[in-house]
C-alpha angles and dihedrals in degrees: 000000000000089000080069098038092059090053111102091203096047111090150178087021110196122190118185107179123212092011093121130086121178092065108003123249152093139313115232107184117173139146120240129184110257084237092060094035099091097054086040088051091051087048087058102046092044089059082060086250093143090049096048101037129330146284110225118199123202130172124236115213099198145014144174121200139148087200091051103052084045085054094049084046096062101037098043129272094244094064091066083079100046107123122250102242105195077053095058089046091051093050088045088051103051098027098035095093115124114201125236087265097066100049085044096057086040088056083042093057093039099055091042088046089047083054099051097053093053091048087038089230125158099201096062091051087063095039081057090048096054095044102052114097098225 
């Protein structure tokens, strides 16, 4: 993977070829600061990584490296708590369901509310309000 070699904030890159079945290919494992991982995520999505296999993220809680605090250093302190995207995607994706409740007592609210602005009645506003799951 020379794209990831040439990466300051990508580190202790593995390659084990031949190491994956379903489909074949090989394992790529390395660590990259939370600052670099968006743009080393798109490297890897633009190399078609996420079509032909998958990209696994895992945080890392704690880590001590000289490397790494040279590489902070150099790219400013304040990137290390920019957000992963693709991770936040991911959560949204598979977490973002709303159950049947909650599009009954928007249809509730709505029809309440729809209520209150024909009668021009302020009560029912608020009941609208209190009743509306957002």
């Amino acid at each position: 993977m020379p794209v990831l070699r040439t990466e300051p904030a990508v580190m202790n890159l593995t390659v084990l070829p031949g190491a994956v079945s379903n489909p074949d290919g090989d394992a790529v494992q390395f660590d990259v600061l939370q600052g670099a991982a968006n743009e080393v995520i798109g490297l890897l999505r633009d190399l078609g990584l996420d079509q032909r296999g998958s990209i696994v993220l895992e945080n890392v809680d704690s880590s001590i490296s000289a490397s790494a605090d040279r590489v902070i250093a150099h790219r400013g302190r304040f990137e290390q708590f920019t957000p992963v995207w693709a991770e936040v995607e991911a959560r949204i994706e598979r977490d973002g369901a709303f159950p049947p409740s909650w599009f009954a007592l928007l249809v509730i609210a709505g029809l309440i509310g729809a209520v209150g602005i024909l009668t021009n009645s302020q009560i029912l506003i608020v009941g609208a309000m209190v009743v509306g799951p957002e």
